[in-house]
N, C-alpha and C positions, 0 to 999 in steps of 0.2 A: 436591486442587486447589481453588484459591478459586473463589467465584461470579464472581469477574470475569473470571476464566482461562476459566471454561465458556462464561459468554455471551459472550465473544470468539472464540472457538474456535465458538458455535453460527451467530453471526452469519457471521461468513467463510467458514464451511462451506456456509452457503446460498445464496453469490452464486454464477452460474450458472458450470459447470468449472471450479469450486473442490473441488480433492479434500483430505482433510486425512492428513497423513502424520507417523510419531513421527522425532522431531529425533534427530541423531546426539547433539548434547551437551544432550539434557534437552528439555521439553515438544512443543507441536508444529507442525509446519510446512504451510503453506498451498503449493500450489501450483495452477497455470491451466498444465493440458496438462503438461509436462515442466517447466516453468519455474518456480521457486520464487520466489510474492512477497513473501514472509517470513514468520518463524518467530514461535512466544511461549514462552520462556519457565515453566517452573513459579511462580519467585519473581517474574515481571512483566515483565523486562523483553522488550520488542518489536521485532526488528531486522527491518529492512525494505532491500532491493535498490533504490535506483534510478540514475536518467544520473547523471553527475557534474551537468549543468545543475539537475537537481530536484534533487539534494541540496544544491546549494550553496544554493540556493535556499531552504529548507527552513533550515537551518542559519543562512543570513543572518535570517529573519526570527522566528529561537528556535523554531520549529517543532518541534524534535528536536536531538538530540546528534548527536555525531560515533560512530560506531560503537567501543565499547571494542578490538578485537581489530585491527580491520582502518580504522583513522581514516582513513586513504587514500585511499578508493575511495569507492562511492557509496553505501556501506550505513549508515544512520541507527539509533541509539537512542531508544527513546521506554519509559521507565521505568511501565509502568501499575502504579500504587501500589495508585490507590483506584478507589470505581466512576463518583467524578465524571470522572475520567481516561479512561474506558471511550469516549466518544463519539471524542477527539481521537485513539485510538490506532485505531479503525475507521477513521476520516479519511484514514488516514496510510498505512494499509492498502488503501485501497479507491485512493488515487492509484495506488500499485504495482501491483494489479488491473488499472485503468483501461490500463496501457502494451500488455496484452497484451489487455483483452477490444474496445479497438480495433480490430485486425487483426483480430479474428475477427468484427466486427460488419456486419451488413449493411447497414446504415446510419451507419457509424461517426460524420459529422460531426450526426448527429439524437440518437445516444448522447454524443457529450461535450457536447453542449449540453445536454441535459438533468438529464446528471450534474454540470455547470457552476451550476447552479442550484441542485441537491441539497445540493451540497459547501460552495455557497455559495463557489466558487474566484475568485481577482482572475484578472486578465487576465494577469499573466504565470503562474500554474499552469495555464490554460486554455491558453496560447501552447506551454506548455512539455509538454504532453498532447497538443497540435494535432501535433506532430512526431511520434506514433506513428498518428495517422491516414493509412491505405495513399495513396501519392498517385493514385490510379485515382480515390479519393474525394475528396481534395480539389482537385481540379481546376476 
């Protein structure tokens, strides 16, 4: 495995109910609780689960590919070649994170601002993040 495959796999394994689990077709897969928010890859590439809205979204702004197997749906490519590529494929990871450590946060609208800043997100990713916070919290 490359160094960039590791410290992507060390990085994602560290965000908090992130368990790391082996991919049915090759390297390995992230998940938060049951829910997988996407896999890497041995040779690089990144496939990542989101709404169709983030994806299109993501897609309109060359953010990511369109997923090779499944173009369809909401699942994006993101080719990590090199290790300068290594920061934007966290990114990309850590939105798909974000949909699920939402719901589980105690504070959710105190967590996506905070990670709003982190991510360095525009307003429509923060909008588009805003819709998995429970509405109990945003009220």
């Amino acid at each position: 495995m490359s160094g960039r495959f590791e410290e992507f796999k060390k990085a994602v394994a560290s965000w908090t109910g992130v368990s790391v689990h082996p991919h049915r077709f090759g390297g390995r897969e992230f998940r938060f609780g049951n829910a997988e928010i996407g896999h890497v890859h041995a040779f690089g590439d990144v496939d990542i689960p989101f709404t169709r809205a983030i994806r299109d979204a993501l897609l309109s702004a060359g953010l990511a590919e369109k997923h090779r197997w499944v173009p369809n749906s909401g699942w994006v490519t993101f080719s990590l070649r090199s290790e300068k590529q290594l920061p934007h494929a966290l990114w990309l990871m850590r939105l798909s994170y974000l949909r699920y450590a939402l719901k589980q946060a105690a504070n959710p609208e105190q967590v996506l601002e905070e990670e709003t800043g982190k991510l360095l997100l525009s307003s429509q990713f923060a909008s588009l993040l805003r819709q998995h916070v429970p509405r109990a919290s945003s009220a």
